[in-house]
C-alpha positions as CSV (number, residue, x, y, z in Angstrom):
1,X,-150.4,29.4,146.6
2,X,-154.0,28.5,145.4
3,X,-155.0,25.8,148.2
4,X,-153.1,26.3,151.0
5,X,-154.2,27.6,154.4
6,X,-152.9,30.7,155.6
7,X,-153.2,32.2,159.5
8,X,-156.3,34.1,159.1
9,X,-158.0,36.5,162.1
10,X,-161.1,36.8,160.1
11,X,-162.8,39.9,160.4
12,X,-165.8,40.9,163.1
13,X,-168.7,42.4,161.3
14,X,-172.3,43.8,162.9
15,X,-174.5,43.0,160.9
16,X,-178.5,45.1,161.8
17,X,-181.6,44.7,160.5
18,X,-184.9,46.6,161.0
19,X,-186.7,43.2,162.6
20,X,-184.2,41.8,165.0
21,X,-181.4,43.2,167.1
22,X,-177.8,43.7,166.2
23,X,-176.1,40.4,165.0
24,X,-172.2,39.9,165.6
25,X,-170.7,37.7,163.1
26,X,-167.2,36.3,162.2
27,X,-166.1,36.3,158.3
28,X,-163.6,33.9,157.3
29,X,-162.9,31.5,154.6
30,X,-161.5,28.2,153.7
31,X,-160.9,26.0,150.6
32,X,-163.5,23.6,149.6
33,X,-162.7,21.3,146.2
34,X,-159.5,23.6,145.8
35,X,-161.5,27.1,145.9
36,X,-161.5,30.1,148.3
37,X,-164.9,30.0,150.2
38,X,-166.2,32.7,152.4
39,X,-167.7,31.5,155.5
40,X,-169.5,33.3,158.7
41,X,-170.5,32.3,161.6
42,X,-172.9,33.9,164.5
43,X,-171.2,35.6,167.4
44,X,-174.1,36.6,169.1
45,X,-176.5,39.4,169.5
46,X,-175.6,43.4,170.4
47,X,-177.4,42.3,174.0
48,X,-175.2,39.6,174.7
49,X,-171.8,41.5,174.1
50,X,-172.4,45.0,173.9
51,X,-168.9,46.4,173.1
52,X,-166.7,45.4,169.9
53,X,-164.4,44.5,172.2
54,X,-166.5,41.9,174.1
55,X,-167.4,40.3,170.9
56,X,-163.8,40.2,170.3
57,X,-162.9,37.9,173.6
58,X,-166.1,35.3,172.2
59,X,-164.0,35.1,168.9
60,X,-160.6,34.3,170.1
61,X,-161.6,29.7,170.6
62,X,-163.0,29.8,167.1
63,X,-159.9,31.9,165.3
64,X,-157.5,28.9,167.2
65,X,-160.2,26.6,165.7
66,X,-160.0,28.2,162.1
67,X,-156.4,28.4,162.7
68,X,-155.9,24.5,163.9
69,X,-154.0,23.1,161.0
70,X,-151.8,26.3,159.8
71,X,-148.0,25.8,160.6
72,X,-145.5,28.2,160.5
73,X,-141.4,27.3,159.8
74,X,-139.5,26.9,163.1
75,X,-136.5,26.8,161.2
76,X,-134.6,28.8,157.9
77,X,-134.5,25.4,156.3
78,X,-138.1,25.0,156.2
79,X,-138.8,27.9,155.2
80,X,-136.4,27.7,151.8
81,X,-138.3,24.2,151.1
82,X,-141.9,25.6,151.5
83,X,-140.7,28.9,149.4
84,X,-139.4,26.6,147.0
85,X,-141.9,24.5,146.5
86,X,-144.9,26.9,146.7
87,X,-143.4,30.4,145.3
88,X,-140.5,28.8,142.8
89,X,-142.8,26.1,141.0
90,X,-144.0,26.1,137.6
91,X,-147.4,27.4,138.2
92,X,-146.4,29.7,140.6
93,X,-146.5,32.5,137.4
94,X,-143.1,33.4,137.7
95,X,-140.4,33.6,135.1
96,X,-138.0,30.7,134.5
97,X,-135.1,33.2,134.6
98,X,-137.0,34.8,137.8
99,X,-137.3,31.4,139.6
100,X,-133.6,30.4,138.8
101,X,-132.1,33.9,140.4
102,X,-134.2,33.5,143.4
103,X,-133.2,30.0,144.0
104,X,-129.7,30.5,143.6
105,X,-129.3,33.5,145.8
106,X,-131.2,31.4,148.5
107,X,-128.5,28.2,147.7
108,X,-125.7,30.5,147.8
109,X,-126.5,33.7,150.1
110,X,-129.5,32.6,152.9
111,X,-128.9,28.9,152.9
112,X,-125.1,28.5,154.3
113,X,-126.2,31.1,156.7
């Protein structure tokens, strides 16, 4: 599923240095010309939220704004259709034989239900 954006929490790193104060960051990533990039962005300083857990509260706006344009299924349905086109496709680096098992046990078994 090269491409595609995922739910992501993105993880919460301190970052010191012998100059300046504690630095709170945010590590994430996103695709840029169809590759996996790693982006951060500044939190704030070990001053401003003192705790992990206070720098956890200043993160949760920017994980909905990472977050903004991932989708999940609401229905079955939708979810056979993404599968199928993401996990059962040619360059998904599956078998032939593999892809046709697994799209005839969701036609015949998880489909009708």
């Amino acid at each position: 599923m090269k491409g595609s954006n995922r739910f992501q929490n993105g993880s919460l790193i301190l970052v010191k240095n012998k100059k300046t104060v504690g630095t709170w960051f945010l590590r994430f990533y996103e695709y840029a010309d169809g590759k996996r990039v790693y982006r951060k962005r500044r939190i704030g300083t070990v001053r401003e939220y003192p705790h992990r857990r206070d720098a956890e509260k200043a993160v949760t706006t920017l994980r909905s704004k990472i977050n903004s344009e991932v989708r999940s299924p609401e229905t079955v349905n939708e979810l056979i259709t993404h599968y199928t086109q993401h996990e059962l496709s040619a360059q998904s680096g599956k078998r032939s034989s593999t892809r046709e098992v697994y799209a005839g046990f969701l036609k015949l078994h998880v489909a009708p239900k």
